[in-house]
C-alpha positions, 0 to 999 in steps of 0.5 A, spaced: 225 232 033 222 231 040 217 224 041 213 222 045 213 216 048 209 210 052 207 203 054 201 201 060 199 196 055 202 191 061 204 191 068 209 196 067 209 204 066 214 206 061 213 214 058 220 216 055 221 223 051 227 222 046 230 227 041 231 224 033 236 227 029 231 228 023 237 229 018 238 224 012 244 222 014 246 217 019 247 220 026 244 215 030 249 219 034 246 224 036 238 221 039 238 224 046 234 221 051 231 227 054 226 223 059 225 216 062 221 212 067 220 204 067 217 202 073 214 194 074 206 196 077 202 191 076 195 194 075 197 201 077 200 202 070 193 205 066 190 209 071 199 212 072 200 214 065 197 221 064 200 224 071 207 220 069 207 223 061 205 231 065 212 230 070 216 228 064 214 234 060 215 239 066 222 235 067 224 236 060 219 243 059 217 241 052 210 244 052 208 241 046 213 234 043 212 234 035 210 226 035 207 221 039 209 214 039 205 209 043 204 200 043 198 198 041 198 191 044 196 185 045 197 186 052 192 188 058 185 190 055 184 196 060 192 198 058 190 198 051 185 202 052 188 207 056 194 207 052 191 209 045 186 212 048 192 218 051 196 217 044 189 219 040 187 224 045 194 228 046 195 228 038 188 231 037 189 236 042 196 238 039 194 237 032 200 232 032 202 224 028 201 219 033 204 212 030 203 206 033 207 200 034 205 191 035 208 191 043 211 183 041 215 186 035 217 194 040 219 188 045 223 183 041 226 190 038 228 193 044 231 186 047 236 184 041 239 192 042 242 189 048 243 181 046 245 182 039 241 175 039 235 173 035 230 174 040 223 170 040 218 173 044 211 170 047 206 176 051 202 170 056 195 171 052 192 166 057 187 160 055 194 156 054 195 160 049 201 166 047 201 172 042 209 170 039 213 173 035 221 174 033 226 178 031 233 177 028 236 185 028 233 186 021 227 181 019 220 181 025 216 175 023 209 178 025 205 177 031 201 171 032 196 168 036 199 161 038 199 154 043 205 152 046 206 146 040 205 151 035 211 155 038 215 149 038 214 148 031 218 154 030 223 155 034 229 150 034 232 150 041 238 145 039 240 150 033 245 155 035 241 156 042 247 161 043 245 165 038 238 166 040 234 169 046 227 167 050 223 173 053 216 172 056 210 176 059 207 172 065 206 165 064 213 162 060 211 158 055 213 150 056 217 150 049 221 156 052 228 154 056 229 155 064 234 160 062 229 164 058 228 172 061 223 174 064 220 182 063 219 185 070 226 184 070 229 188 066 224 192 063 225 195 054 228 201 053 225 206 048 230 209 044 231 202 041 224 202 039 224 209 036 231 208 032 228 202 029 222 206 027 226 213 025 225 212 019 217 214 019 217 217 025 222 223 022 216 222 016 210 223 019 205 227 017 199 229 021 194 230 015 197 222 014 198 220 021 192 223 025 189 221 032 184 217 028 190 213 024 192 209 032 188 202 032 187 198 039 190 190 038 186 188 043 181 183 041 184 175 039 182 173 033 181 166 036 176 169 039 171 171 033 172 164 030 170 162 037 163 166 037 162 163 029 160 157 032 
C-alpha cells in the first residue's frame, strides 16, 4: 500500500511517499520509504507543498498512491490551510481515503521512535501559551491548549529526567529544561508517524474516509470562550 504524505503546517516542508506492508501479520520489516524530503523554509513551506508532492511522485513514478495522510495542526493558519486543503483536493480528485493526524501527537510520535523516552511536546501557540502533549510509546495524553504554569503542573523534571525528552516549536516554554531539542534541528521523520497509525491506514475506506473526513485544527479553543465575553 503506497501512502502519501505531508506536513507545511509549520516552518518546515515534510512530503514523504512510504510503502505499508498490508498484510495482518507483523512485518514492519517490510515498510519502504520510497520518497522523502524534510526541509526547514520558514514561510515558504505552504506555497512549496504541491510542487514538492509533484516531484516526489515523478522521483518514485506512482501516478496515483492509494492513500493520503496529512497533519492536521495546530500550527500556522496559512500552513494548515494549505496543507488540508491539498489533502482534500488530491483524494477528491483520486477517489482515495485521506486520514488526518494532531501535529503535537505525529511529533511526539515520530521523536520517541529516536529516543525510546517519554516525550513531552509544546507547538509555541503564541499569547504565552503552547499546544502540548506527550508520548510514552503506547499512550498520547491529548493535545491541549496550556500556560506555562499549566504545563509545569504535569511534567515532573525531578522525576526519572533520563527517561523523558522535551521538544518545542518556536518559543520554549519556561518550565522545559535548557537541554530541551528544538524542531528545525532535526526535523520528524514519516514512517514512525505512518506505523504508528498502520493499523487504520491499511483499513481505510474511501467511502468512510473521503476528502470530506479531513478537518483543519486551527482555531483555539481560548479564543471562543474569549469572543463570549
Amino acid at each position: 500500500m503506497k501512502v502519501l504524505f505531508f506536513d507545511a503546517t509549520q516552518e518546515w516542508l515534510h512530503v514523504a511517499i512510504n510503502e505499508l506492508n498490508n498484510q495482518n501479520r507483523d512485518t514492519s520489516i517490510l515498510d519502504t520509504v520510497l520518497f522523502e524530503k524534510s526541509e526547514y523554509c520558514p514561510k515558504e513551506s505552504s506555497f512549496r507543498l504541491v510542487s514538492e508532492i509533484q516531484k516526489a511522485l515523478k522521483i518514485t513514478e506512482i501516478k496515483k498512491p492509494d492513500a493520503v495522510v496529512c497533519l492536521l495542526g495546530p500550527g500556522s493558519f496559512t500552513g494548515i490551510r494549505i496543507t488540508v486543503a491539498t489533502a482534500r483536493n488530491l483524494s477528491q480528485l483520486w477517489k482515495i481515503p485521506s486520514y488526518g493526524i494532531d501535529s503535537v501527537e505525529a511529533y511526539a510520535v515520530s521523536y520517541f521512535s529516536e529516543s525510546r523516552a517519554r516525550i513531552h511536546l509544546a507547538i509555541d501557540g503564541k499569547q504565552n501559551k503552547f499546544y502540548y502533549g506527550s508520548f510514552d510509546g503506547t499512550n498520547y495524553s491529548g493535545s491541549r491548549d496550556l500556560e506555562n504554569p499549566d504545563i509545569k503542573k504535569i511534567i515532573n523534571l525531578d522525576q526519572q529526567i533520563n527517561k523523558q525528552e522535551f521538544v518545542f516549536v518556536g518559543q520554549k516554554p519556561e518550565c522545559f529544561p535548557e537541554i530541551s531539542l528544538k524542531i528545525g534541528e532535526t526535523l520528524p521523520k514519516s514512517m514512525p508517524i505512518l506505523r504508528y497509525l498502520k493499523e487504520k491506514i491499511i483499513k481505510l475506506d474511501y467511502d468512510q474516509f473521503d476528502y470530506l473526513h479531513l478537518i483543519p485544527n486551527y482555531i483555539r479553543g481560548s479564543y471562543v470562550e474569549t469572543n463570549k465575553k
